[in-house]
C-alpha positions in Angstrom: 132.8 151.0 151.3 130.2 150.7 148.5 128.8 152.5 146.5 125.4 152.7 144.2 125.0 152.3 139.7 122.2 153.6 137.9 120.7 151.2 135.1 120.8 151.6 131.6 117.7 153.5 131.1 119.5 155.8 133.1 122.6 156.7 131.3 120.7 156.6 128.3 118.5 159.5 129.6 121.7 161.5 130.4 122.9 161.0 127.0 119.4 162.6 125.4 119.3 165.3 128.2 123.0 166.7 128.6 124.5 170.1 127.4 125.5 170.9 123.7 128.3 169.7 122.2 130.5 172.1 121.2 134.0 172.3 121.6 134.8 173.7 125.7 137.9 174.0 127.8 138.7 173.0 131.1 140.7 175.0 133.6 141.3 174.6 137.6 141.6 177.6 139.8 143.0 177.0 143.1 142.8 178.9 146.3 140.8 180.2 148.3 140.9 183.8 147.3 141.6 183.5 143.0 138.6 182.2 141.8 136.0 184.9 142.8 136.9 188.4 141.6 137.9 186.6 137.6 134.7 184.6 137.9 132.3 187.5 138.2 133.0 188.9 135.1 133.0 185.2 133.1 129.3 185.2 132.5 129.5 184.1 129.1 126.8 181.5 127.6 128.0 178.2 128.5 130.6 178.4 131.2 129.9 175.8 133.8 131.6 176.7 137.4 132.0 173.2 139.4 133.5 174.0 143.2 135.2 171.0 144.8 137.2 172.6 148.0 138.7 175.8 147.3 139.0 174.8 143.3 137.0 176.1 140.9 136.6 174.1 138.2 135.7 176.0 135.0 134.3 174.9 131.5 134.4 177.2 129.4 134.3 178.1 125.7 135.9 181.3 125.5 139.9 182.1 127.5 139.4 183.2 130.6 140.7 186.7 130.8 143.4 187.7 133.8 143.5 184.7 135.3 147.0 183.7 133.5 145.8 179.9 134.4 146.5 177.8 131.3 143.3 174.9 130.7 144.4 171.5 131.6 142.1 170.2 128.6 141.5 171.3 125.4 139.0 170.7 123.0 136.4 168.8 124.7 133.0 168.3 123.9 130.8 168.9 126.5 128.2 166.5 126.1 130.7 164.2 126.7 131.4 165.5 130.1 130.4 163.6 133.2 130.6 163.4 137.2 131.6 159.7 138.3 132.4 158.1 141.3 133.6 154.5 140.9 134.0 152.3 143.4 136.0 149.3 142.0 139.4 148.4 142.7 141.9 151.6 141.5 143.1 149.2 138.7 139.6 147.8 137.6 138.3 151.5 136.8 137.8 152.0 133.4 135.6 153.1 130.6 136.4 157.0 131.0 139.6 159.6 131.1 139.6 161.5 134.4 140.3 164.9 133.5 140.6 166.5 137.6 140.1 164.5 140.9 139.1 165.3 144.0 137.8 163.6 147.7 136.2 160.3 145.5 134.5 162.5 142.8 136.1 162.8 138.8 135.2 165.2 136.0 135.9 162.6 133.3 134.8 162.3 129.8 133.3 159.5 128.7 133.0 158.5 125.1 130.5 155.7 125.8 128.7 156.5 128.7 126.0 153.4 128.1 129.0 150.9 128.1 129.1 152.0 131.6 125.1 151.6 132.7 125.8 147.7 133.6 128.7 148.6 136.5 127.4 147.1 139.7 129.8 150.0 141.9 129.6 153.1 139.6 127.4 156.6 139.3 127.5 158.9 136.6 125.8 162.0 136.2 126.3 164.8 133.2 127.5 168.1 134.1 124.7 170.1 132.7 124.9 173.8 134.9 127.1 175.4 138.0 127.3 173.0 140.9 129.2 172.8 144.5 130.5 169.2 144.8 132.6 169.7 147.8 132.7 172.7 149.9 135.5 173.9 152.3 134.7 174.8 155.9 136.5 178.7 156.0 135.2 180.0 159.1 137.8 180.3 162.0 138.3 177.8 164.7 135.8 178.2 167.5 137.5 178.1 171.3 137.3 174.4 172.7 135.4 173.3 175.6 137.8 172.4 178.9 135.7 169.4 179.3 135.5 168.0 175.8 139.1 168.2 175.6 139.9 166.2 178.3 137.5 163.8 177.2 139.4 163.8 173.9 142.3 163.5 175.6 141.9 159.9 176.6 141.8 158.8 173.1 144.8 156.8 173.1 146.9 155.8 169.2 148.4 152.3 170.6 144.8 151.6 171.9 142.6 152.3 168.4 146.4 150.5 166.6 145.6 147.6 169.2 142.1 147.1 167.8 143.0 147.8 164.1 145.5 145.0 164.4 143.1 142.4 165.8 140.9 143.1 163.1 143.2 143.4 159.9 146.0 141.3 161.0 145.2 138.4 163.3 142.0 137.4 160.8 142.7 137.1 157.5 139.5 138.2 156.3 136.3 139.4 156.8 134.1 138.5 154.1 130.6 138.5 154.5 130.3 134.9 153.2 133.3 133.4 155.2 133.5 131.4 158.4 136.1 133.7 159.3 134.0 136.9 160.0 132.4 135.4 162.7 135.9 135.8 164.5 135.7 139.5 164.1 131.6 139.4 165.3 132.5 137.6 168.5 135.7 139.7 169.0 133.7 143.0 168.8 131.2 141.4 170.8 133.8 140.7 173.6 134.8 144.0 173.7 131.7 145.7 174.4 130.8 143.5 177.0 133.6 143.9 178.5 133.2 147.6 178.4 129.9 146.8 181.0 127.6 147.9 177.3 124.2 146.8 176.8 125.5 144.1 174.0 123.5 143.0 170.9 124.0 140.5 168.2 121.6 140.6 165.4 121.1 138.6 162.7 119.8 140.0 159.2 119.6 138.1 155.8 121.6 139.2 152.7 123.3 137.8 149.4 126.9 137.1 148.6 128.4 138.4 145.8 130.2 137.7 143.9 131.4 134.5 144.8 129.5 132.5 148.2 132.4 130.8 150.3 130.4 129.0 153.4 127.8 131.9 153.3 127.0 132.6 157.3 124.2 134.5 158.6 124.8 138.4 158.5 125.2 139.9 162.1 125.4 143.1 163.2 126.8 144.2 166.7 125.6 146.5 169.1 126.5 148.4 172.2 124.5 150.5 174.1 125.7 152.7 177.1 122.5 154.0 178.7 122.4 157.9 179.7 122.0 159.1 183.3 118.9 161.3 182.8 117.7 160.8 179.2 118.2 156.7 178.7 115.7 156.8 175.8 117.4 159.7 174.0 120.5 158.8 172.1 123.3 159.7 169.7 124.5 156.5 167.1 128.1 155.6 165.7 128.9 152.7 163.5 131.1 151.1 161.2 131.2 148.3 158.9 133.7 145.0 160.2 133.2 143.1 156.9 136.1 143.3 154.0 136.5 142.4 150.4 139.1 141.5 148.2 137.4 141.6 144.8 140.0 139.4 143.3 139.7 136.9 145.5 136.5 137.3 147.6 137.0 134.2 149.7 141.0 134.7 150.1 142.9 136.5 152.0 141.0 140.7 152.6 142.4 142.1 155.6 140.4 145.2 154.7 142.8 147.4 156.7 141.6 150.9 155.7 138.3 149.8 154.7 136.7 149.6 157.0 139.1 148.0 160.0 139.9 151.9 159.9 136.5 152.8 161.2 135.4 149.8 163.4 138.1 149.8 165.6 137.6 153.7 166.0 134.2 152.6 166.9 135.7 150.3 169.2 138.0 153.0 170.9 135.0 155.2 171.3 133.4 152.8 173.5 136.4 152.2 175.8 136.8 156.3 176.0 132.8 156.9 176.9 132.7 153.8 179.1 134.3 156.2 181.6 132.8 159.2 180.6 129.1 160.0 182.2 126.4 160.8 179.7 122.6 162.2 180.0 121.7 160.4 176.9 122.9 157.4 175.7 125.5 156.5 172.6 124.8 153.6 170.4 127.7 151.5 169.4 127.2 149.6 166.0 129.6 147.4 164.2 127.9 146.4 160.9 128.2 143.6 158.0 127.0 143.0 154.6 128.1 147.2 153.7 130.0 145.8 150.6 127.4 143.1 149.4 124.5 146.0 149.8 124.5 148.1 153.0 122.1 144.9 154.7 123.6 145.9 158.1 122.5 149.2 158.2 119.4 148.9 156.2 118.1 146.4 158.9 119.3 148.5 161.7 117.7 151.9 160.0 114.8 149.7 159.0 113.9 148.6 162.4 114.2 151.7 164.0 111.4 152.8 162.6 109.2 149.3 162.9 106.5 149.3 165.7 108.9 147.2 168.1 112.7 148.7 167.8 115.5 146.7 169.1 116.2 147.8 172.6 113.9 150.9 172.3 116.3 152.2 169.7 113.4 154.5 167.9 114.3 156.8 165.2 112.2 159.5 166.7 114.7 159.3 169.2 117.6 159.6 167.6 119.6 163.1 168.1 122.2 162.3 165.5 124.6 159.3 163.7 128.0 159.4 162.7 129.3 156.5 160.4 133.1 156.2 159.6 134.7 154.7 156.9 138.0 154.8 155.8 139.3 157.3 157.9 143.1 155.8 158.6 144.8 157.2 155.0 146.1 160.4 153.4 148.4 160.7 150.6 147.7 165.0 150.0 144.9 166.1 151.7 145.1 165.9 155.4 141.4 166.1 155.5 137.7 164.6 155.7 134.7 164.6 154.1 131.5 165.0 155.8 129.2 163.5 153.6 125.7 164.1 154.5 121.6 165.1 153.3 120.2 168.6 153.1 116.5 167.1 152.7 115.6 168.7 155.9 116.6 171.6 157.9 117.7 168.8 161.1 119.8 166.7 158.6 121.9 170.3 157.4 122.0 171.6 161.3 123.4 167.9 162.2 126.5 168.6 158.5 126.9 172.3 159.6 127.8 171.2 163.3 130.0 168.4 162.5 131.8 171.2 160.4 132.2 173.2 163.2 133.4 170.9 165.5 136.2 169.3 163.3 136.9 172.7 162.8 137.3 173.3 166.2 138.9 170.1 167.8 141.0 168.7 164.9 143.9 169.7 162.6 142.2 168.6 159.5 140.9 170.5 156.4 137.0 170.1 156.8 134.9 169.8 153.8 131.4 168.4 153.0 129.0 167.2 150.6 125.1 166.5 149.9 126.1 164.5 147.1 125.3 161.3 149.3 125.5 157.3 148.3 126.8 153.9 149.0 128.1 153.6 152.5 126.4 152.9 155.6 124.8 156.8 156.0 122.6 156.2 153.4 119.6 153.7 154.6 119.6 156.1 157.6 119.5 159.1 155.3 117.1 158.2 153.3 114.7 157.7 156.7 115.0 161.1 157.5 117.5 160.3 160.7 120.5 163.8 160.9 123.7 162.7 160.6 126.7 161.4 157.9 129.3 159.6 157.0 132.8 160.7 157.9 135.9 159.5 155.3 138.7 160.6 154.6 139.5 163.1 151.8 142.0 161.0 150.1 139.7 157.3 149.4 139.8 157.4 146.3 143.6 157.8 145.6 143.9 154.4 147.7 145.3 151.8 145.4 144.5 149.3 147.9 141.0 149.3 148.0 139.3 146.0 148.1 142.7 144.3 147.2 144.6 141.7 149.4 147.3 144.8 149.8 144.8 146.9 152.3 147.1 146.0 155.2 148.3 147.8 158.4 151.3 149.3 157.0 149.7 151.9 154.8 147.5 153.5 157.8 148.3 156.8 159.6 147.2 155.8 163.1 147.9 160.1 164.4 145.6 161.0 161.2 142.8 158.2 162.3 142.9 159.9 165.9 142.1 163.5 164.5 138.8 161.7 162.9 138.1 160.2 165.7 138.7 163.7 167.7 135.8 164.7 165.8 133.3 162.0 166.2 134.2 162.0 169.7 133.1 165.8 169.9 129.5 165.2 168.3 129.4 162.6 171.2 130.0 164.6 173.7 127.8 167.7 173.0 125.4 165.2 171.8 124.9 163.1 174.9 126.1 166.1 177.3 129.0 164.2 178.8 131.1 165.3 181.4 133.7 163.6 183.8 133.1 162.0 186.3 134.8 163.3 189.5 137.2 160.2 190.1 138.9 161.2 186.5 138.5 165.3 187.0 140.6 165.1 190.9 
């Protein structure tokens, strides 16, 4: 997964523009039902409510009366306050103190916020008014469908383990710029046709960064099962194949959680809706070049809207995309982030539903975002396509990220399965699937 940096220019600008500087405090009310009835009455000039989840988190000046919650930081000046979300290695992330954590995004300060303008993999905003980061999906669990269950039902844990294996263990990379990624093209490839998909290999230019190995051609791969009744109408799910190991780019990344995590979920998708009948049809996409610069997707998204579309893939279209990545980790929040746009009413019905849904067929704690950057959801964002990018809650507490360490062992194949539940929903209402009768007898 990668993610955007603003320039220099940039920070500077925040550093003219954000809130005074006088001394505030910083305390974290959790729960679902705590922070609203203390909150009403804090209304004092210069308290700054930030909601990630069911936290509130509160900067204030003046103690917060009858909450009996003690600040976990004192003393602060606020113009020194910041949102970040850094995507380097855990251990290369420096340059501010993270005062509270939570799904990816850190209130930090940061002393010398132009030192960090020039970080390829880093975004920083100042907290400057009330904001909701994340928020939590309340609402009760709706009553399943019979028939999207069973479909759900022949998601199978050894099957999506099988394909995370052949990915993250039998290759020993997938870097862009490597011969050895072409291994894990062909395999995907292999497995779509054998699914009986309409199978695509497409090549798209890109750089290498930051070191070039035997730099081949960028490729992504694509399978299309056609719909019954609506062949031109279509719902999209994708995943990038290619790893990094930024210590070692052209050694060993096995690149277990990010993103084997989500391709081979992409792969167990197809084998489940290769037996499942469909009005429209589903789009399979296994992208490269997401950690060198989203190229992948930006072709794909790109083309979707040229005059001539791959396969009469046309943006107009499109019902809705899912991308997944990371989605085979938790450490304490058993839980996904919907990451999505609210530029346009379609984008925040396509958020609200997937909300529902996971709500619905999964065990997890359901949250989402607008904040939206860096993975494969963005170039088809940014076009105006609905949909988002599924992770899981807990990415950013992985120390493994983009280290040779992101192996097999530290992936929760039952948690994956519940993501998976959900994309596999959106599918299903998406494309109108039902059994067919040889699987229903």
């Amino acid at each position: 997964m990668r993610r955007i940096w603003i320039s220099c220019l940039a920070v500077c600008m925040i550093c003219v523009v954000s809130g005074t500087a006088g001394a505030s405090m910083v305390t974290v009310l959790r729960g679902e039902n705590a922070p609203g009835a203390v909150l009403s009455g804090q209304t004092a000039k210069g308290t700054v409510v930030l909601t990630f989840g069911n936290d509130k988190v509160v900067i204030h000046e003046q103690p917060l009366k009858g909450t009996g919650v003690p600040p976990i930081h004192q003393d602060l000046a606020r113009d020194k306050l910041y949102l970040i979300r850094d995507l380097r290695a855990v251990k290369d992330r420096s340059g501010y103190e993270v005062l509270y954590s939570h799904s990816g995004f850190h209130l930090a300060r940061v002393e010398k916020p132009g030192e960090l303008a020039g970080i390829r993999r880093l975004s920083i905003r100042p907290v400057k008014g009330n904001r909701v980061v994340t928020e939590r999906a309340t609402f009760a669990k709706g009553i399943p469908d019979p028939v999207i269950n069973q479909i759900l039902s022949l998601l199978e844990e050894s099957s999506y383990e099988g394909f995370l294996s052949s990915l993250a263990e039998d290759l020993q990379t997938r870097y862009l710029c490597t011969q050895e990624i072409l291994g894990a093209r062909d395999l995907i490839k292999k497995h779509f046709e054998s699914l009986g998909l309409e199978t695509y290999v497409v090549k798209f230019s890109g750089s290498c960064w930051p070191k070039r190995c035997t730099a081949p051609n960028g490729y992504n791969v694509i399978g299309i099962k056609r719909g019954q009744s609506r062949p031109n109408r279509f719902c999209l799910v994708g995943a990038h194949y290619d790893s990094i190991n930024e210590d070692s780019p052209c050694g060993q990344a096995p690149g277990a959680n990010d993103n084997g995590s989500g391709v081979a979920g992409v792969m167990e998708l197809a084998r489940v809706f290769s037996k499942v009948d469909t009005e429209a049809s589903i789009v399979f996409v296994a992208f490269s070049g997401e950690e060198q610069g989203m190229y992948g997707s930006k072709a794909l998204a790109k083309s979707m809207v040229s005059a001539k579309p791959l396969a009469n893939l046309k943006a107009s279209n499109l019902k809705s995309f899912m991308v997944m990545d990371m989605i085979a980790y938790y450490k304490e929040n058993y839980g996904v982030l919907v990451e999505a746009s609210n530029n346009s009413a379609k984008q925040k019905t396509a958020a609200a539903k997937l909300v529902r849904l996971g709500r619905t067929y999964t065990d997890l704690e359901i949250e989402k975002t607008f904040d939206y950057e860096g993975s494969d959801h963005q170039p088809f964002l940014e076009r105006g396509m609905a949909g988002a990018l599924l992770i899981e809650s807990d990415w950013g507490n992985y120390d493994y990220y983009h280290t040779a360490d992101d192996r097999m062992e530290y992936q929760d194949i039952p948690f994956a399965i519940q993501i998976l539940r959900l994309a596999a929903a959106m599918l299903a209402t998406g494309t109108r699937a039902s059994l067919p009768w040889i699987l229903t007898k």
